[in-house]
C-alpha positions as CSV (number, residue, x, y, z in Angstrom):
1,X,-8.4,-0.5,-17.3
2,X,-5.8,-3.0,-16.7
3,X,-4.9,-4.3,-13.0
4,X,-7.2,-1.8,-11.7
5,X,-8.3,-3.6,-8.7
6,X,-4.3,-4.5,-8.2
7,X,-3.9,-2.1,-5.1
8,X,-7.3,-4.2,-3.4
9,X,-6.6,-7.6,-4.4
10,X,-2.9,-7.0,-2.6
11,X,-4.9,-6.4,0.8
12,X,-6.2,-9.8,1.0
13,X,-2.7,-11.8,0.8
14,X,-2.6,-14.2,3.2
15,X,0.2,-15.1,5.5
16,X,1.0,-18.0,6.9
17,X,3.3,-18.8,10.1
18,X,3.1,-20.9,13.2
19,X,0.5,-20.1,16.0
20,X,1.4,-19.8,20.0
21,X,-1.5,-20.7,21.4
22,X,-2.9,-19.1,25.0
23,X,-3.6,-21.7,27.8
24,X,-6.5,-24.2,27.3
25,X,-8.3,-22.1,30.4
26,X,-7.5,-18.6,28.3
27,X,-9.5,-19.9,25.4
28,X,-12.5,-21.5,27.2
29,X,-12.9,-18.1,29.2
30,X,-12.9,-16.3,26.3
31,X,-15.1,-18.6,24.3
32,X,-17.6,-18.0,27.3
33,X,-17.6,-14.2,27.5
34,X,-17.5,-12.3,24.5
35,X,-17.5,-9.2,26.3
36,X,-15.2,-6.0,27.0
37,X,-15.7,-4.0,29.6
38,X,-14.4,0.0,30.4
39,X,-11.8,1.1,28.1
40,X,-9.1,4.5,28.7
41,X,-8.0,5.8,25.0
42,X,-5.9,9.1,25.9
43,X,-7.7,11.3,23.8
44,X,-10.8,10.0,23.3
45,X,-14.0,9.3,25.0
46,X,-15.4,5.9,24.5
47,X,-19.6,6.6,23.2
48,X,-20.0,2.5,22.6
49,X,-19.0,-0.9,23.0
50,X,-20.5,-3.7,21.3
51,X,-19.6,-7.3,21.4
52,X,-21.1,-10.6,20.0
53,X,-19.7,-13.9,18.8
54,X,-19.4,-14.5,15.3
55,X,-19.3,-18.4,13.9
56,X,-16.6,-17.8,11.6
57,X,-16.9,-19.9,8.6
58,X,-16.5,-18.3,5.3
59,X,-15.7,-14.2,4.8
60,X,-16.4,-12.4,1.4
61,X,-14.4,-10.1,-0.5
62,X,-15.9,-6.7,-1.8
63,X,-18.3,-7.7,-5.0
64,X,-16.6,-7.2,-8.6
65,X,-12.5,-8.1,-7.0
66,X,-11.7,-11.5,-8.4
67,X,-10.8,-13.1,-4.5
68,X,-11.8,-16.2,-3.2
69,X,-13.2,-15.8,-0.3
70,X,-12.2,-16.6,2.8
71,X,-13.0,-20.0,4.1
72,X,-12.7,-22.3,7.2
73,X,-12.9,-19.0,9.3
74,X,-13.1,-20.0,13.2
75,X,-15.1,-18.8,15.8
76,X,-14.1,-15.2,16.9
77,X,-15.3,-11.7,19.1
78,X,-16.6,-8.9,17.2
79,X,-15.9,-5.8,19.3
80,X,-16.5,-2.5,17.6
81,X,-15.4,0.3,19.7
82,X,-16.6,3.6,19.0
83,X,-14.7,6.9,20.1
84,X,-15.0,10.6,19.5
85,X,-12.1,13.1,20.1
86,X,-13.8,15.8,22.5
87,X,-14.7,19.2,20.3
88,X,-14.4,17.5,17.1
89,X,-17.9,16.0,16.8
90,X,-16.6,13.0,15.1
91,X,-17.3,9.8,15.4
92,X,-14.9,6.7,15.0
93,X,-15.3,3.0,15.3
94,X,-12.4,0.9,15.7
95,X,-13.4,-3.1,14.9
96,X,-11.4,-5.5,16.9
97,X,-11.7,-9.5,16.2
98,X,-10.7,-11.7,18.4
99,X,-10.5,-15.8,17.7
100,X,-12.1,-17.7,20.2
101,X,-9.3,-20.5,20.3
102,X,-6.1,-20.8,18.9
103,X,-4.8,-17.1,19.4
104,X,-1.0,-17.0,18.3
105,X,-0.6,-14.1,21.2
106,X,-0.4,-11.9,18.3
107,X,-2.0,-8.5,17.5
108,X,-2.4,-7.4,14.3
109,X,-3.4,-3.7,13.0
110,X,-5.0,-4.3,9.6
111,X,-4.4,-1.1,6.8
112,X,-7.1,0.3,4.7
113,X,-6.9,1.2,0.9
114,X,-7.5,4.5,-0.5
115,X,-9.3,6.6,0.8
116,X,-10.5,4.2,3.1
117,X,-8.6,4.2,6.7
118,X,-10.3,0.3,7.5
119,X,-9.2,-2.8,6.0
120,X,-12.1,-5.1,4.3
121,X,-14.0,-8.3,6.8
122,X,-12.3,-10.3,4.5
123,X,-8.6,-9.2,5.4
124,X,-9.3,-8.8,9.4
125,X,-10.8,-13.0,8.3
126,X,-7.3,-13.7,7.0
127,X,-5.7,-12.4,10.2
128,X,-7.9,-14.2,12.8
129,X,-7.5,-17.4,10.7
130,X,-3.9,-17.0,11.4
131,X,-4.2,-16.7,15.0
132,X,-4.3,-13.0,15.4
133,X,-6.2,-10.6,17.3
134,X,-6.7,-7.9,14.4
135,X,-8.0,-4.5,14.3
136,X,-9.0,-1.9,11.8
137,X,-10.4,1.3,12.1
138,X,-12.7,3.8,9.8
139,X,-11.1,7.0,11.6
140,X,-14.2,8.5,11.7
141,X,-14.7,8.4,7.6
142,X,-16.2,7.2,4.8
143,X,-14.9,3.3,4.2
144,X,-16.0,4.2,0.5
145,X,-11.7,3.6,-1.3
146,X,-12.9,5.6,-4.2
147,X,-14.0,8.9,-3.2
148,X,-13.7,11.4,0.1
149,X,-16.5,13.0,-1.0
150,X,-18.5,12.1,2.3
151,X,-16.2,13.6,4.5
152,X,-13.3,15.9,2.8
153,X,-15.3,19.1,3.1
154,X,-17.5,20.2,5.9
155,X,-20.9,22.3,5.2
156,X,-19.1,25.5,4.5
157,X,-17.3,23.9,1.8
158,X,-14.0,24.0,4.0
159,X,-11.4,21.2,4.0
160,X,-12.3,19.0,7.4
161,X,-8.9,19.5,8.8
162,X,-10.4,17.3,12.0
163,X,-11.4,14.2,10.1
164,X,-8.0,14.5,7.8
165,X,-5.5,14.5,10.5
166,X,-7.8,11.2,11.8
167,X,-6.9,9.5,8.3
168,X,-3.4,10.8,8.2
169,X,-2.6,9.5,11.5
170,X,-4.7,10.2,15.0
171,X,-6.6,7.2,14.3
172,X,-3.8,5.0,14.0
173,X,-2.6,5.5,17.3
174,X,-6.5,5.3,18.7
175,X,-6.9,2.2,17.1
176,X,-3.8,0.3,18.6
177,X,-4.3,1.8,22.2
178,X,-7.7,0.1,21.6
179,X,-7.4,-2.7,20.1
180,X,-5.0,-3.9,22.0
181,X,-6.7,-2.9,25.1
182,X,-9.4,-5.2,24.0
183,X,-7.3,-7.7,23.1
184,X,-6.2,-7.6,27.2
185,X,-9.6,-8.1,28.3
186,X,-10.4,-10.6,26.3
187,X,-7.7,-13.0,26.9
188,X,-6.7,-12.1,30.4
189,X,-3.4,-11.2,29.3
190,X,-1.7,-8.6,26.8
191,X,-0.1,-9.4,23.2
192,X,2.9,-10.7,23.6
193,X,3.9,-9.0,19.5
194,X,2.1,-6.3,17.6
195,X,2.1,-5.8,14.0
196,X,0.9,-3.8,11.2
197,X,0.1,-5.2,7.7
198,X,-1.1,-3.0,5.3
199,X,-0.5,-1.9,1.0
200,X,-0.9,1.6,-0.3
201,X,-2.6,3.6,1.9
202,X,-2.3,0.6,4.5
203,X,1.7,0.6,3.5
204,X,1.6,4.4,4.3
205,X,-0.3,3.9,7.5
206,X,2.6,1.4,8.6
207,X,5.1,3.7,7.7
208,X,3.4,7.1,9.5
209,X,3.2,4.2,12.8
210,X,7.0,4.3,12.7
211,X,7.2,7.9,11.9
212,X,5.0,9.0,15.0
213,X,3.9,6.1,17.3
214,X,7.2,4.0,17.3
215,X,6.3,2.5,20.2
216,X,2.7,1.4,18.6
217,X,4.2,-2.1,16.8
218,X,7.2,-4.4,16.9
219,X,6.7,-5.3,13.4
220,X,5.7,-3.0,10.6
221,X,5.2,-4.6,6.4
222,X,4.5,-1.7,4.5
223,X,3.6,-2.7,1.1
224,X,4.2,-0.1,-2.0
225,X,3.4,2.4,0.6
226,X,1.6,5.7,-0.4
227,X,4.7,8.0,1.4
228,X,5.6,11.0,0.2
229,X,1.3,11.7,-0.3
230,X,1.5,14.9,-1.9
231,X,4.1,14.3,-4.2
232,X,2.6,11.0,-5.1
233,X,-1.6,12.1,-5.3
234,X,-0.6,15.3,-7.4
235,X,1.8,13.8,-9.5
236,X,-0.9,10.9,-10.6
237,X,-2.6,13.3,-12.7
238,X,1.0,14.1,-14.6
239,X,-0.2,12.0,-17.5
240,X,-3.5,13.6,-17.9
241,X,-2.0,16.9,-18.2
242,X,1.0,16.1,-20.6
243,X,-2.1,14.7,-22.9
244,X,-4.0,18.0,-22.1
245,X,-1.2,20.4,-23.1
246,X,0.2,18.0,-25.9
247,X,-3.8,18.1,-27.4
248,X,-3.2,14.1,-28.1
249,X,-5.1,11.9,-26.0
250,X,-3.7,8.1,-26.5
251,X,-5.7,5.5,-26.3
252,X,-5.0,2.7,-23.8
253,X,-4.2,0.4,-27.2
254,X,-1.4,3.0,-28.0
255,X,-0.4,3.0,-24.2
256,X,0.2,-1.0,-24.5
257,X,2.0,-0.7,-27.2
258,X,4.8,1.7,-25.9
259,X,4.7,-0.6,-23.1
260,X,5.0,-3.7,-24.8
261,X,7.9,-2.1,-27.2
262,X,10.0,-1.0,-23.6
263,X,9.8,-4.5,-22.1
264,X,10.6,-5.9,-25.7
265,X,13.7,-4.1,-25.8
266,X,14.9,-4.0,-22.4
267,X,13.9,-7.9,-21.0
268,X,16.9,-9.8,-21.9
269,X,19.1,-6.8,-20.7
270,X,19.7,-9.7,-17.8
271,X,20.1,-12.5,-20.0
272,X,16.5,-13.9,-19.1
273,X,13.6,-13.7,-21.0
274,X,10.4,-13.7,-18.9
275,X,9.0,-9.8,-19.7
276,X,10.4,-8.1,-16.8
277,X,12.6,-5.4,-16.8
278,X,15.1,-6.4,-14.0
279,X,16.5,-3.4,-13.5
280,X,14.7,-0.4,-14.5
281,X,17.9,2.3,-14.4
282,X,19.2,0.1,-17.0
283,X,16.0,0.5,-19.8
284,X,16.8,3.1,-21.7
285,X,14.6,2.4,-24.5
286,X,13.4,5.9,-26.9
287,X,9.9,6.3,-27.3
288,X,10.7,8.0,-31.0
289,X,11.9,4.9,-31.8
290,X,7.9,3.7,-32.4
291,X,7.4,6.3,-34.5
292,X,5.7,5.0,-37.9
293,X,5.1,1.4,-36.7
294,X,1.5,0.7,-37.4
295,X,-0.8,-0.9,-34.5
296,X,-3.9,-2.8,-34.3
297,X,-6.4,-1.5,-32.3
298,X,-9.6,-3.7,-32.5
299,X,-9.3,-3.9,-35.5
300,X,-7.9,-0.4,-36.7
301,X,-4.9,0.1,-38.4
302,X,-3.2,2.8,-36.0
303,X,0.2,4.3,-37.2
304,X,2.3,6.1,-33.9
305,X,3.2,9.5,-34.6
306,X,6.0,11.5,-32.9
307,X,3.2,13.1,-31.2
308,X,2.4,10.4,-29.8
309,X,6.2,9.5,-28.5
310,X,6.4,12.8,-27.0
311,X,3.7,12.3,-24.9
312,X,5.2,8.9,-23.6
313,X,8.6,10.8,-23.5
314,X,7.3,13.6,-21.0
315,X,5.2,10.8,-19.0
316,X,7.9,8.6,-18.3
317,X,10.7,11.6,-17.5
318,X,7.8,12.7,-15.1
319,X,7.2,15.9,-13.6
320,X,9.5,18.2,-11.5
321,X,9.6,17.6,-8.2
322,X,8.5,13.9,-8.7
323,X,9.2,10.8,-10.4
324,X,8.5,9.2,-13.9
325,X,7.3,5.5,-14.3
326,X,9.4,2.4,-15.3
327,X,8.9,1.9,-19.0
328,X,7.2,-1.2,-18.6
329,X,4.9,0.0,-16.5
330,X,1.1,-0.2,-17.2
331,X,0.1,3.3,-18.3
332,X,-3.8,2.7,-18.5
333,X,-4.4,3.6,-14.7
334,X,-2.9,7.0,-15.0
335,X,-3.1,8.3,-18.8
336,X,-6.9,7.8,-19.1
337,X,-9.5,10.5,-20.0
338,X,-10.2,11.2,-16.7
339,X,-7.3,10.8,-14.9
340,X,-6.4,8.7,-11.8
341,X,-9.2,8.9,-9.5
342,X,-7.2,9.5,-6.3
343,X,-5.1,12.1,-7.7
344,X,-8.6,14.0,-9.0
345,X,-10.1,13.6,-6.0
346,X,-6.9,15.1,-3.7
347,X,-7.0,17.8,-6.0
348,X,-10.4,18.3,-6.2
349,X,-11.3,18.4,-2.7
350,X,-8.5,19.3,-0.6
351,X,-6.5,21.6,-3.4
352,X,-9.1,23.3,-5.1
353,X,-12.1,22.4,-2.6
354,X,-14.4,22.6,-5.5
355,X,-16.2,18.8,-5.8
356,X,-17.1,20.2,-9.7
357,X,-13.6,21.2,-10.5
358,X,-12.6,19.8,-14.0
359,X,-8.9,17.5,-14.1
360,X,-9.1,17.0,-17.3
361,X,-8.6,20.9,-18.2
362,X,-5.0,21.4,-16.0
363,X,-2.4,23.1,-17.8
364,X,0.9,22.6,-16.5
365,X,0.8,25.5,-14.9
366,X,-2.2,24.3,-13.0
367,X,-0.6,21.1,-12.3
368,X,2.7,23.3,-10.6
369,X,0.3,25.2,-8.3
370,X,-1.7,22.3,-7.3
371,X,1.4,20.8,-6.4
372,X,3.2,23.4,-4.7
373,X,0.0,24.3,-3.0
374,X,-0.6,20.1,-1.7
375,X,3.1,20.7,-0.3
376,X,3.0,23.9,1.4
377,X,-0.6,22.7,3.2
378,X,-0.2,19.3,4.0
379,X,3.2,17.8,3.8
380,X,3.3,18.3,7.7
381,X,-0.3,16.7,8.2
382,X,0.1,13.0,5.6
383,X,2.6,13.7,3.8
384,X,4.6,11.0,5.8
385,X,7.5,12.0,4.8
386,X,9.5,12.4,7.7
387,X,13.2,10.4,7.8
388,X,14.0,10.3,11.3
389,X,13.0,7.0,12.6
390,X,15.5,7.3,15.3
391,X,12.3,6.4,17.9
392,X,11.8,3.5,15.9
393,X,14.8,2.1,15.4
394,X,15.4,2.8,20.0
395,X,11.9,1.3,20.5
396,X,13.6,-2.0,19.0
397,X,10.9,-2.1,16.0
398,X,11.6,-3.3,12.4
399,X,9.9,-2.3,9.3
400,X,10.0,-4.2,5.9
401,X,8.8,-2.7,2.8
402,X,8.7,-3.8,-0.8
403,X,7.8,-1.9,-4.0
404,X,7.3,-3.6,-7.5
405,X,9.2,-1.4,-9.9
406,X,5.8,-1.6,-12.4
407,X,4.0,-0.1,-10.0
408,X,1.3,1.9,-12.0
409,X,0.3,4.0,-9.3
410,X,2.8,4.8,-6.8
411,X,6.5,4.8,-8.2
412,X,8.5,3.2,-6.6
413,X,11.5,5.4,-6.7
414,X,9.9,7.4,-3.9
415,X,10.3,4.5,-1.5
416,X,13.9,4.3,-2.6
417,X,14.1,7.7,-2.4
418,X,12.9,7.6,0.9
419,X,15.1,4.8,2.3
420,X,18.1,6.8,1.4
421,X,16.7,9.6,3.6
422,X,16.3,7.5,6.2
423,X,19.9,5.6,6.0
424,X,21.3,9.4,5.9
425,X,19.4,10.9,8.8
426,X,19.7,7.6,11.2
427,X,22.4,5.4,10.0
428,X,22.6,1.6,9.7
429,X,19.1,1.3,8.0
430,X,18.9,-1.9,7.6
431,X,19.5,-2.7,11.3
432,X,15.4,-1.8,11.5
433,X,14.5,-0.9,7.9
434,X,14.9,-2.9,5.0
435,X,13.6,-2.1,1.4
436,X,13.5,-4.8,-1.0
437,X,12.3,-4.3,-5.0
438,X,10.0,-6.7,-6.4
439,X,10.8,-6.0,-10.5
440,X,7.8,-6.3,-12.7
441,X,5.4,-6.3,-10.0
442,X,2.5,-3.7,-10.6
443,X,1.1,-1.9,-7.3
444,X,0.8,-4.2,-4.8
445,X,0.0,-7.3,-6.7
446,X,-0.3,-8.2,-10.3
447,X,2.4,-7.5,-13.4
448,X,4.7,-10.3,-14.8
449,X,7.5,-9.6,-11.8
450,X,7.6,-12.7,-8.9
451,X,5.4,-11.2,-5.6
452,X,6.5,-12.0,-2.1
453,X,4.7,-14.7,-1.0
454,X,4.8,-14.2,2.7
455,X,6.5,-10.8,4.0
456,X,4.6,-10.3,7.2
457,X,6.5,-13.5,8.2
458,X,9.7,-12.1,7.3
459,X,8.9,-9.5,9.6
460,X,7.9,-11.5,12.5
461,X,10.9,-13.8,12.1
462,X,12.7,-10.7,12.4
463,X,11.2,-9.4,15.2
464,X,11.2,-12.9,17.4
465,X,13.9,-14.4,16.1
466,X,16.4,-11.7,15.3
467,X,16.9,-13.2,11.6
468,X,17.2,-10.5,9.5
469,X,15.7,-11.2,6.3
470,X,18.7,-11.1,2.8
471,X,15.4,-11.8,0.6
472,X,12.2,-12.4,0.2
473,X,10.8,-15.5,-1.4
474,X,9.0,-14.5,-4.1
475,X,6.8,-16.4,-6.9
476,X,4.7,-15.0,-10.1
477,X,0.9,-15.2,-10.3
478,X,0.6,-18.0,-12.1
479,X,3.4,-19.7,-9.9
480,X,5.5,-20.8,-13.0
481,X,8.8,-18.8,-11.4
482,X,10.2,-18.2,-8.5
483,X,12.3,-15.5,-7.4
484,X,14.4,-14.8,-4.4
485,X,13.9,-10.5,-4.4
486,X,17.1,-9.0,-3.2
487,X,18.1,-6.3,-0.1
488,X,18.3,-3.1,-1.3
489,X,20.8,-2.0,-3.0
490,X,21.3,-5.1,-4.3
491,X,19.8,-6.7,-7.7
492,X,19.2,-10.1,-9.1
493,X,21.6,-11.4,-11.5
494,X,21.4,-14.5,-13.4
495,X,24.0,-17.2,-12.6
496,X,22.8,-19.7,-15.1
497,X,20.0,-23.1,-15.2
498,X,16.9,-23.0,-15.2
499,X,15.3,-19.3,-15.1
500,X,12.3,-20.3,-13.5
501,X,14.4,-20.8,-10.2
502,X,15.4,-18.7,-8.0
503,X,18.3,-20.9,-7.4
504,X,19.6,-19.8,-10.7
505,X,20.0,-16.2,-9.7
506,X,21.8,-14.1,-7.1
507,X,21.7,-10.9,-5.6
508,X,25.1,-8.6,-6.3
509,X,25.6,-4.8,-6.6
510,X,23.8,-3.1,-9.7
C-alpha cells in the first residue's frame, strides 16, 4: 500500500530555529541534578517520579519507517511522571526530556499518531536537539498506533469511557500542567513559550488544546489534523462499502490508474506541469471517461469497465454527511480489502463493540447507522469539533494548520470546513488561526505537492515576533521545487519562469 507509513514519517519533521539559551549557572545546576521533586497536577495524584540522565547521541525511529535516525542528540533528563485520575484506576505516564545545556526556554508538547496519544523517542530527540524541553504522554493507553484493542473495551466488553476521554483530551491538559512543572524544577525558572507540534492525531490533539485548554500553549501547528473524528474514522471505510454494495472490488493497479488519468487531465489546469492538481475544485475529470482503456497489471491485460467508474464515481463524491477525496488522491489506503485500519477499528470497538465484527460486510445502510451512531455518542467526547475559539484567540494564542489536498486519509476539506466555522463563530480568523493548503501533498508527508519545510517556526515567529505568516515555504521530497503555499483562501497562480521556483508563482483569489 502506497505512502502508508506517510502519517508516521510526518511526526519526525524537524524544525529548525534559533535557541535562547538559560544562564551558564542554569545549565550547570541542571547538568548536576537530574532530579524533580513534588509535583500538584489538579486532578491527578502523582504514583511515580523517575529521573536519570540520558547521554544523548543518536535516537531511532520505529523499525520498518524509512527515517534516519536522529543524530548528534545532546545530553538531556529523562523524567517520566506517572499519574492516575482518583476512581478511574488508570494509570498514565507523562515523559518529559529536558537538555542538559543549551535550552532555548522553550516547551514543547509532542503529538502522538493514531491511536497512540505519545509521540515516538525519536520526535521528543528532534525537539531537545532544538533546544526544547518536550513532553509526550501515553494517557494511560496503549502506544500501539494501529490498534485500541488493549484498552477500548473494559472486561465486560463495555467501551472504557475513562481511558477515551484521557485520549480525546484529559491527558492533554495533565500532560502540560506536568511537563511544564518539571520543566520549572529543572531549570529554576518557568518556560518563557509553550508549544504543541503534532500531525493527525497529534494535529487533532493541537487543535482540542485550543478548543478546551486555550491557556495550555502560545503556539499550536496542527498538521492535517484528525478534527471532526467521527465524521473522519467512519467515513474511512466509505470506499470499502461502495466496493461491498457495488460487488466490484478494484485492485490497487485499477485504483492508480483512475488516479493517474485525474492528475493527467487536470495538471496543467495551472499552466504547470509537475503532477499536482493545484486546485482541486477545479478537476473535474469523469471517471466514465476510462471506461474501455486497457491497463497493465503485472503483467495482465485489464480493460476498465463502467463498473469500475462507478465505483470511483461514488468514492470520490463521498458519503453524506462527509467529504469525498481529491481525484488525485492515492486510493490504495482506503479502497483495500480490508478497509482502513483506523476506521475498522473505531467501528469495531467503540460503534459496534464487537473486536470480531466483520467491515468488509457493511451495507450502506450499515455504514449510515455506524455513522449516525459515532455522532450521537461521541461528537461531544473527540469529536473536536467545536468552533468557538474565542478563549483562544483572548488567551493571545495562535494556531497554524496545513492540509495537503491528496491527503489519502483525512480530507482535507474538513479542515477548510472547519476554518470557515471558526471565521463565522469568532471573526477575524486569521488574527489567531490560519489555514494554509499544501496541493499534492498526501497526509502529512509524501505525494508530488511541495511540504512545508519548517511550520513550527512560522508559528513561533508568530507568536514572539508578531509576524504573521502570508505563506509557508514549502519544497517537494526530492527538493527539485519549491513552493511558497498560500493563506487560505488564497491559491497559487503561475506568473511565469521557471516552475520549479516559487518565485515564479503568486498567491491570488481562486
Amino acid at each position: 500500500m502506497r505512502r502508508l507509513f506517510s502519517a508516521l514519517v510526518a511526526l519526525a519533521s524537524a524544525t529548525v530555529m534559533v535557541a535562547v539559551p538559560v544562564t551558564a549557572s542554569a545549565a550547570q545546576d541542571a547538568a548536576r541534578n537530574c532530579a524533580v521533586g513534588e509535583l500538584d497536577v489538579p486532578g491527578t495524584e502523582v504514583v511515580s517520579i523517575t529521573a536519570g540522565e540520558k547521554p544523548g547521541g543518536t535516537v531511532e525511529y520505529p523499525p520498518g519507517l524509512p527515517i534516519p535516525p536522529v543524530t548528534n542528540v545532546p545530553r538531556y533528563c529523562d523524567v517520566t511522571v506517572t499519574l492516575t485520575h482518583p476512581g478511574v484506576g488508570d494509570k498514565v505516564a507523562v515523559k518529559v526530556w529536558l537538555p542538559v545545556s543549551g535550552w532555548n526556554g522553550r516547551f514543547q508538547g509532542v503529538g502522538g499518531g493514531g491511536y497512540s496519544m505519545a509521540g515516538w523517542d525519536a520526535s521528543m530527540a528532534e525537539a531537545v536537539k532544538l533546544g526544547y524541553a518536550a513532553a509526550t504522554t501515553d494517557g494511560g493507553v496503549s502506544t500501539d498506533m494501529s490498534s485500541p484493542a488493549a484498552w477500548a473495551l473494559d472486561a465486560n466488553g463495555n467501551v472504557n469511557i475513562e481511558l477515551l476521554t484521557n485520549f480525546a483530551s484529559r491527558s492533554l491538559h495533565d500532560m502540560a500542567v506536568a511537563g511544564k512543572a518539571v520543566t520549572a524544577q529543572y531549570y529554576g525558572s518557568p518556560a518563557k513559550y509553550s508549544y504543541w507540534n503534532g500531525c493527525s492525531q497529534g494535529g487533532r490533539q493541537g487543535v482540542m488544546n485550543a478548543q478546551r485548554y486555550p491557556d495550555d500553549y502560545d503556539g499550536i501547528n496542527a498538521m492535517a489534523p484528525a478534527i471532526n473524528w467521527n465524521r473522519f474514522a467512519v467515513g474511512g471505510l466509505w470506499a470499502r462499502v461502495v466496493q461491498n454494495e457495488e460487488r466490484n472490488q478494484l485492485t490497487d493497479c485499477e485504483l492508480n490508474a483512475f488516479e493517474k488519468a485525474a492528475v493527467d487531465a487536470c495538471d496543467k489546469i495551472d499552466n504547470v506541469a509537475d503532477r499536482v492538481i493545484n486546485d482541486p475544485r477545479k478537476c473535474h475529470y469523469n471517471p466514465y471517461d476510462l471506461v474501455g482503456t486497457k491497463i497493465d497489471c503485472d503483467g495482465q491485460a485489464v480493460t476498465i469497465s463502467r463498473a469500475d467508474a462507478e465505483v470511483i464515481r461514488k468514492i470520490w463524491e463521498g458519503a453524506r454527511g462527509w467529504y469525498g477525496f481529491n481525484r488525485g488522491t492515492d486510493l490504495s489506503a482506503v479502497g483495500g480489502p480490508t478497509g482502513f485500519e483506523l476506521s475498522a477499528h473505531w467501528v469495531r470497538y467503540f460503534i459496534e463493540q464487537n473486536p470480531r465484527y466483520d467491515v468488509t460486510t457493511m451495507s450502506y445502510a450499515d455504514y449510515y447507522k455506524a455513522f449516525t451512531e459515532a455522532r450521537a455518542r461521541y461528537d461531544k467526547l473527540i469529536g473536536t469539533e467545536d468552533p468557538d475559539l474565542s478563549a483562544f484567540r483572548s488567551s493571545g494564542g495562535k494556531m497554524i494548520t496545513w492540509h495537503g489536498t491528496d491527503d489519502s486519509v483525512i480530507q482535507y476539506q474538513g479542515t477548510v470546513e472547519y476554518r470557515e466555522r471558526v471565521a463565522r463563530r469568532t471573526g477575524n480568523v486569521n488574527d489567531y488561526f490560519r489555514v494554509f493548503l499544501a496541493p499534492g501533498v498526501d497526509h502529512c508527508f509524501g505525494g508530488a505537492g511541495a511540504i512545508p519545510i519548517d511550520p513550527l517556526a512560522a508559528v513561533v515567529d508568530w507568536v514572539e515576533k508578531g509576524k504573521a505568516p502570508a505563506t509557508l515555504p514549502a519544497r517537494t521530497l526530492d527538493g527539485s521545487a519549491t513552493r511558497n503555499l498560500c493563506l487560505y483562501p488564497l491559491v497559487s497562480k503561475y506568473i511565469g519562469g521557471d516552475a520549479n521556483s516559487a518565485n515564479s508563482f503568486t498567491c491570488r483569489r481562486g
